[in-house]
C-alpha positions in Angstrom: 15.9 63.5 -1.2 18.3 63.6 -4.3 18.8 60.1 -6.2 21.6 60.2 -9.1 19.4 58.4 -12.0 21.5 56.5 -14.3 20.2 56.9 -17.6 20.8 55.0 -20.9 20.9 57.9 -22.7 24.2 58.7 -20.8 25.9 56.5 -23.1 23.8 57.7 -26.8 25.1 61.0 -25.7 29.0 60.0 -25.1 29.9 57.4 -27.6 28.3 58.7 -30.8 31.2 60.7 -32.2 28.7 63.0 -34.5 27.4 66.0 -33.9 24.0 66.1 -31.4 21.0 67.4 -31.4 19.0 66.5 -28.2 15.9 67.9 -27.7 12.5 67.2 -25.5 10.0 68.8 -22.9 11.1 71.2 -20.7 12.1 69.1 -16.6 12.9 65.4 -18.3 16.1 66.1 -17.2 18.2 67.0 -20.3 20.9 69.8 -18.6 21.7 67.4 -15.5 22.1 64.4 -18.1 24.6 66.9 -19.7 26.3 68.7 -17.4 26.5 65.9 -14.7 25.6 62.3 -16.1 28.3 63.1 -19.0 30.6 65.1 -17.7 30.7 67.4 -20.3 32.4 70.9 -18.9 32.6 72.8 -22.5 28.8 73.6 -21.4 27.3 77.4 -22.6 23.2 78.1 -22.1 22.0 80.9 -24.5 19.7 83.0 -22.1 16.9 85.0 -23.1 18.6 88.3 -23.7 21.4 86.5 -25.9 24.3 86.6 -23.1 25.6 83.7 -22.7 26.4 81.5 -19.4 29.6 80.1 -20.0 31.9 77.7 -17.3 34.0 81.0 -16.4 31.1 83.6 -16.3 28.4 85.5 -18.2 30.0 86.1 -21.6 28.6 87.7 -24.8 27.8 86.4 -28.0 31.1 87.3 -30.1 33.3 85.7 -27.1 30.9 82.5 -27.2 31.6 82.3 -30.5 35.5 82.3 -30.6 35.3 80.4 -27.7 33.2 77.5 -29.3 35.1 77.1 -32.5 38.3 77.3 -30.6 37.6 74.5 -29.2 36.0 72.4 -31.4 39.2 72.9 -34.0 40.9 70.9 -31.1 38.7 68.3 -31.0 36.7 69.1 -28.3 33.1 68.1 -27.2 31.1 71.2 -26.6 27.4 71.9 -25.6 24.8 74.4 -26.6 21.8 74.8 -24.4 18.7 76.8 -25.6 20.7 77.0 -29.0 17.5 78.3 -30.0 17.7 81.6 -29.1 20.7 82.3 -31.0 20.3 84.0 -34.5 20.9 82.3 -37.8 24.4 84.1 -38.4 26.1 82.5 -35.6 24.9 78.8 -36.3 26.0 79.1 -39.4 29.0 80.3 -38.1 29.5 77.1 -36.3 28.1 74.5 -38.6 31.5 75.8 -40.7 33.3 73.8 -38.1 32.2 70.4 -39.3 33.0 68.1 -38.5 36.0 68.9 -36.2 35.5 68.1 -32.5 31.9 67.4 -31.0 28.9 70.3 -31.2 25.7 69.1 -29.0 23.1 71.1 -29.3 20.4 71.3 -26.5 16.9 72.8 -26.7 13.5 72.3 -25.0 10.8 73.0 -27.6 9.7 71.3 -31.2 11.0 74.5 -32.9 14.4 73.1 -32.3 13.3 70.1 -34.3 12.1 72.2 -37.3 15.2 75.2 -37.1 17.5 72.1 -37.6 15.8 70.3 -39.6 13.7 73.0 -42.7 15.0 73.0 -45.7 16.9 76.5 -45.3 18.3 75.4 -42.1 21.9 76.6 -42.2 22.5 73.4 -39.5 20.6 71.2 -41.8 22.5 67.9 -42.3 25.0 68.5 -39.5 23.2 66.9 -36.7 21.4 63.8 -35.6 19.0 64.0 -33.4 18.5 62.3 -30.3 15.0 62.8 -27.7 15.4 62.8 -24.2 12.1 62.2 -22.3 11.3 61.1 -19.1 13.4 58.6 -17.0 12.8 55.0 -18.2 11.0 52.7 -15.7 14.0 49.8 -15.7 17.0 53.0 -15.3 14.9 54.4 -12.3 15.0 50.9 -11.1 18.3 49.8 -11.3 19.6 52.9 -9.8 18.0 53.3 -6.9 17.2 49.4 -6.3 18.8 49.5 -2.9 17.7 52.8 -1.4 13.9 51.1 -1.1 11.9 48.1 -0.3 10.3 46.4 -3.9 6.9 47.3 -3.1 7.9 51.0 -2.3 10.2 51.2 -5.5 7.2 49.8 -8.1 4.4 52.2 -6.6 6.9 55.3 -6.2 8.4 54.6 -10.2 5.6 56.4 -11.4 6.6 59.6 -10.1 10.1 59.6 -9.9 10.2 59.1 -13.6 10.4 62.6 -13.9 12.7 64.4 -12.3 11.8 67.6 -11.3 9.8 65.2 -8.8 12.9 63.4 -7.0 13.9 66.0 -4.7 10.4 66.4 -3.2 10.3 62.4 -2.1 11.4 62.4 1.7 10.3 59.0 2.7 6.6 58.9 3.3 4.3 57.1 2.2 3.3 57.1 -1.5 -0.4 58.1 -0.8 1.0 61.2 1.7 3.5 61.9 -0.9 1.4 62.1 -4.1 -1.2 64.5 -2.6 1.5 66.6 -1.2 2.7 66.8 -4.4 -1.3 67.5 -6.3 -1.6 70.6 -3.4 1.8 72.0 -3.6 2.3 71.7 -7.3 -0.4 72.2 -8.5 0.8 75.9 -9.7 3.9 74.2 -11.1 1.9 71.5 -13.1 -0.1 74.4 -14.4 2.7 76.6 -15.2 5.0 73.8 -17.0 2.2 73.3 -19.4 1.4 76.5 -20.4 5.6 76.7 -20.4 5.7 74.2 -23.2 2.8 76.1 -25.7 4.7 79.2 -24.8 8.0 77.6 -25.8 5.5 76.6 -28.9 5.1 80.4 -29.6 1.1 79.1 -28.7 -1.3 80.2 -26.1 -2.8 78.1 -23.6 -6.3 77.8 -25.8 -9.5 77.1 -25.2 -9.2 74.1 -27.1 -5.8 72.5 -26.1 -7.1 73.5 -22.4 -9.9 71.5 -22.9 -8.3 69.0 -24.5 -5.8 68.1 -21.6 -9.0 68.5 -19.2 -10.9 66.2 -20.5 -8.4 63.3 -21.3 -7.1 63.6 -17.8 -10.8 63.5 -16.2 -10.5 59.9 -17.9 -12.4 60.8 -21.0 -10.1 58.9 -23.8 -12.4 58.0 -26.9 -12.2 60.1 -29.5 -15.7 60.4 -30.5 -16.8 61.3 -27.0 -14.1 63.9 -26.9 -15.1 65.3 -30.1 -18.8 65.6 -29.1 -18.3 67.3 -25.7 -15.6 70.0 -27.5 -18.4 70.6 -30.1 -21.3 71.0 -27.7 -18.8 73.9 -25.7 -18.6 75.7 -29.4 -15.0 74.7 -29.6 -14.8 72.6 -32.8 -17.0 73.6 -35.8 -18.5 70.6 -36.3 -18.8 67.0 -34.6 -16.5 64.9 -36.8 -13.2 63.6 -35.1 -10.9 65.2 -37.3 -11.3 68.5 -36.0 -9.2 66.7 -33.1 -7.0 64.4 -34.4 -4.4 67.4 -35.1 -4.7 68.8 -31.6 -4.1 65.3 -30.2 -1.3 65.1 -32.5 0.7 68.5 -31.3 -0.2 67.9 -27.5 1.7 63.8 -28.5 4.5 66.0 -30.0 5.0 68.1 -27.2 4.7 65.0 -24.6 1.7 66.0 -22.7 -0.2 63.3 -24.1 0.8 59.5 -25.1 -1.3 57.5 -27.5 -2.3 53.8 -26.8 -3.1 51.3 -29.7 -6.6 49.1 -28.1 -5.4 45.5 -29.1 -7.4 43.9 -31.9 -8.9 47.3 -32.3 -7.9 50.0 -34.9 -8.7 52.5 -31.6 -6.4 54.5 -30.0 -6.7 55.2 -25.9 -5.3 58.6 -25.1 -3.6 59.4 -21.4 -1.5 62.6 -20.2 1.9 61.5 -20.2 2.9 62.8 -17.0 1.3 60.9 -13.8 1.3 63.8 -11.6 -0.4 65.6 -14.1 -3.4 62.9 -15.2 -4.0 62.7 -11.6 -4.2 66.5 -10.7 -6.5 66.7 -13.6 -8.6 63.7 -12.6 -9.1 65.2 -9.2 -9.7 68.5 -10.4 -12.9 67.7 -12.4 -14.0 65.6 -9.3 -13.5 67.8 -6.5 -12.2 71.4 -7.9 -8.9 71.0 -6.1 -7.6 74.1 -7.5 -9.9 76.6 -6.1 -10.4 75.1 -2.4 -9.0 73.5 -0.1 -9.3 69.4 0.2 -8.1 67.6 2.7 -6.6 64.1 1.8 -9.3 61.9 3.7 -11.7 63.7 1.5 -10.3 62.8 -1.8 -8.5 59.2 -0.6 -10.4 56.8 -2.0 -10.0 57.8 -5.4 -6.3 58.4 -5.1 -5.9 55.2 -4.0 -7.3 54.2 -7.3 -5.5 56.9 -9.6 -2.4 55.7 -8.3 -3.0 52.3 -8.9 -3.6 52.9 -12.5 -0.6 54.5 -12.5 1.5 51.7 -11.3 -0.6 49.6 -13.8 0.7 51.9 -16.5 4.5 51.6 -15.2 4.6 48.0 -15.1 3.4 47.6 -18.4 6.1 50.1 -19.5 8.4 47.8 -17.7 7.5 44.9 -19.7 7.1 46.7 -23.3 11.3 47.9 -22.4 11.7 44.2 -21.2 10.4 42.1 -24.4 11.3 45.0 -26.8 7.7 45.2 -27.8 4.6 47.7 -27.9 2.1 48.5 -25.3 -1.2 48.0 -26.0 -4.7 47.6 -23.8 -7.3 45.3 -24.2 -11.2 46.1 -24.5 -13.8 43.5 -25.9 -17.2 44.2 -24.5 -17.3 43.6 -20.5 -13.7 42.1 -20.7 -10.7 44.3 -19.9 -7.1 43.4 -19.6 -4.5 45.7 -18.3 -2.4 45.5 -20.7 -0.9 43.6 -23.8 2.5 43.4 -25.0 3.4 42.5 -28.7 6.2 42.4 -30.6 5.7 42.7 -34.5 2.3 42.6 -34.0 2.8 38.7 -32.3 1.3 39.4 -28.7 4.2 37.8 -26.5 2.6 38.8 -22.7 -0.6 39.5 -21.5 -1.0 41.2 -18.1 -2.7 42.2 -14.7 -1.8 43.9 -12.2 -3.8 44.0 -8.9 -1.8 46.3 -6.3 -2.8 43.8 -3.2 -2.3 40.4 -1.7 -4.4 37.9 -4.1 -6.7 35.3 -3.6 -7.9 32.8 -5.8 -10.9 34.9 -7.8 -8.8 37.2 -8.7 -6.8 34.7 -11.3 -9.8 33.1 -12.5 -11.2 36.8 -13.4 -8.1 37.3 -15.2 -8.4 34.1 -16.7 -12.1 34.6 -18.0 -11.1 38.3 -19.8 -7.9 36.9 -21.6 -9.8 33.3 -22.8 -9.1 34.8 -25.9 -6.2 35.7 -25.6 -3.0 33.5 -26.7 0.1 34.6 -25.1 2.1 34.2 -21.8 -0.1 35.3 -19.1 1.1 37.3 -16.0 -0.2 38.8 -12.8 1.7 41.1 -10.9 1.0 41.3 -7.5 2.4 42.0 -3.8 2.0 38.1 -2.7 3.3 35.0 -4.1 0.3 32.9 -4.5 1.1 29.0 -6.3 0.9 29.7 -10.3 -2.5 28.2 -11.2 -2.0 26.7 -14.9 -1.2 29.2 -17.6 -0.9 32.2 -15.3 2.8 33.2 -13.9 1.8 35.1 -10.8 4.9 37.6 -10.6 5.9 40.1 -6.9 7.5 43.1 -6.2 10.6 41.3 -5.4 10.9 39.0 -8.9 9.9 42.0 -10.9 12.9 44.1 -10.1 14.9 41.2 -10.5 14.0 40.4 -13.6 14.6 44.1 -14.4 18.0 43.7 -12.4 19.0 40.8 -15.3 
């Protein structure tokens, strides 16, 4: 089923009258935002063996050329894609034409980043950038509010946040339609990563491999990571900052999003992409890539990857809501969901529990935030009477509250 996503960035695209450079991971979305979302026709993709796809055809370089810089000396908004490929000569050819008409350039590795943006750059000081990542929780929301049921919408947001996933959603429910998607993407999952270090000019190592295996098998503290990539010979020694780089590329390339631990100076890592953190999970578990497993055999903890994953969304949800930061909570035997601050004031602590609540379930929450001073919310699929300090929050005032 196809959804048209209406996405903020729609408008940082079409009412900033400079010169573009929009950039991010390969299927977040960026040539449909484009092409479709802003309408722009004027829209030429560099391929691999330097022709050009242009509105009226395949084209060669020298027509692409006279055909961009004819336009943009009348004013006109054009777009780039995979501007990469082309060779120095010809951007500098173009960057002559500043700053008549409109020149986006589109590209899905960090090496656009650094081509614009080194100090030889012929394009360097032309462009600003602009990173396109995956669909925000409250656009996915609004958009296709109407098409499902609260509940449905909150546990399928997850998912649909990237869109490569949309047109595989026909309906069903969300456990059937995230374990279709772990057995019959799990080639694509696979392939899009080692897509982005080859985009990187990198190879799939041993290291990054690991890396991505292990933080989406749940390991997240550094240390533990460090000792388990040393005790495989992959690091040198023990120390955590033989890591701390990798962690950094693998953030830069959007495979893996960093978490500040409130009150901590600790960082919890996660894969960025859901899809991905749970084929991961599930493959240390139950080697799903190398047999066959049915869904009653891995169920129960699906149940439980997706509902960390709907934790996960609706704290994104409230960080875009209040403006602030997302952080999670740790102290000894006391866990929160998740924290929201705003510079560095905490203005929301939450929980989430995926299921109608009863009574215990507040007071647990109350007893791990104690320390916590804040507004307190739980996030639930029943409205149960707010007991004292705690706003107990559904499906159904969520989305409105997004809605507003």
């Amino acid at each position: 089923m196809d959804y048209i996503i209406e996405r903020a960035d729609t408008e940082q695209v079409t009412k900033r009258k400079q010169w573009l450079l929009v950039y991010g991971r390969r299927k977040v979305g960026k040539t449909f935002l484009l092409n479709n979302l802003c309408s722009l026709k004027n829209y030429y993709t560099i391929k691999k063996d330097s022709s050009v796809i242009s509105p009226d055809g395949t084209i060669q370089l020298e027509q692409f050329s006279a055909e961009v810089k004819k336009l943009l000396s009348e004013n006109k908004t054009v777009v780039v894609d995979e501007f990469q490929r082309l060779n120095e000569g010809i951007l500098e050819e173009l960057s002559l034409m500043h700053p008549k008409g409109k020149l986006i350039l589109s590209g899905s590795s960090l090496r656009v980043v650094k081509k614009v943006f080194e100090p030889k750059s012929p394009l360097l000081g032309f462009f600003t950038p602009l990173k396109i990542g995956f669909i925000s929780s409250s656009d996915l929301i609004r958009s296709i509010k109407k098409e499902l049921a609260p509940e449905t919408l909150i546990e399928l947001a997850p998912f649909l946040r990237e869109p490569w996933i949309i047109p595989s959603y026909n309906k069903e429910a969300t456990i059937d339609f995230v374990y279709q998607l772990i057995t019959a993407s799990k080639y694509t999952i696979t392939a899009l990563i080692g897509e982005v270090f080859t985009e990187e000019e990198r190879e799939l190592s041993k290291k990054y491999e690991a890396i991505l295996s292990l933080i989406g098998s749940g390991i997240w503290n550094t240390k533990e990571l460090t000792a388990i990539l040393y005790s495989r010979k992959l690091i040198p020694d023990p120390s955590p900052t033989h890591l701390i780089q990798y962690i950094k590329n693998l953030e830069e390339m959007e495979l893996v999003e960093s978490i500040k631990l409130h009150r901590s100076k600790g960082r919890y890592y996660r894969l960025m992409s859901p899809i991905m953190n749970i084929y991961f999970y599930l493959e240390s578990k139950y080697d799903i890539s190398s047999r066959p497993t049915s869904l009653e055999e891995i169920k129960p903890t699906l149940q439980k990857l997706i509902q960390l994953e709907i934790q996960n969304v609706i704290a994104d949800l409230f960080a875009e809501l209040y403006s602030g930061r997302k952080e999670y909570y740790i102290c000894g035997d006391k866990e929160v969901d998740f924290v929201i601050t705003k510079r560095n004031k905490t203005e929301i602590i939450g929980e989430v529990k995926w299921k109608k609540i009863e009574q215990k379930d507040i007071n647990h929450f109350q007893r791990n935030a104690i320390e916590l001073f804040g507004k307190k919310v739980l996030i639930c699929k029943n409205k149960y009477a707010t007991k004292e300090d705690v706003e107990i929050i559904t499906p159904q005032e969520l989305i409105a509250k997004v809605k507003k």
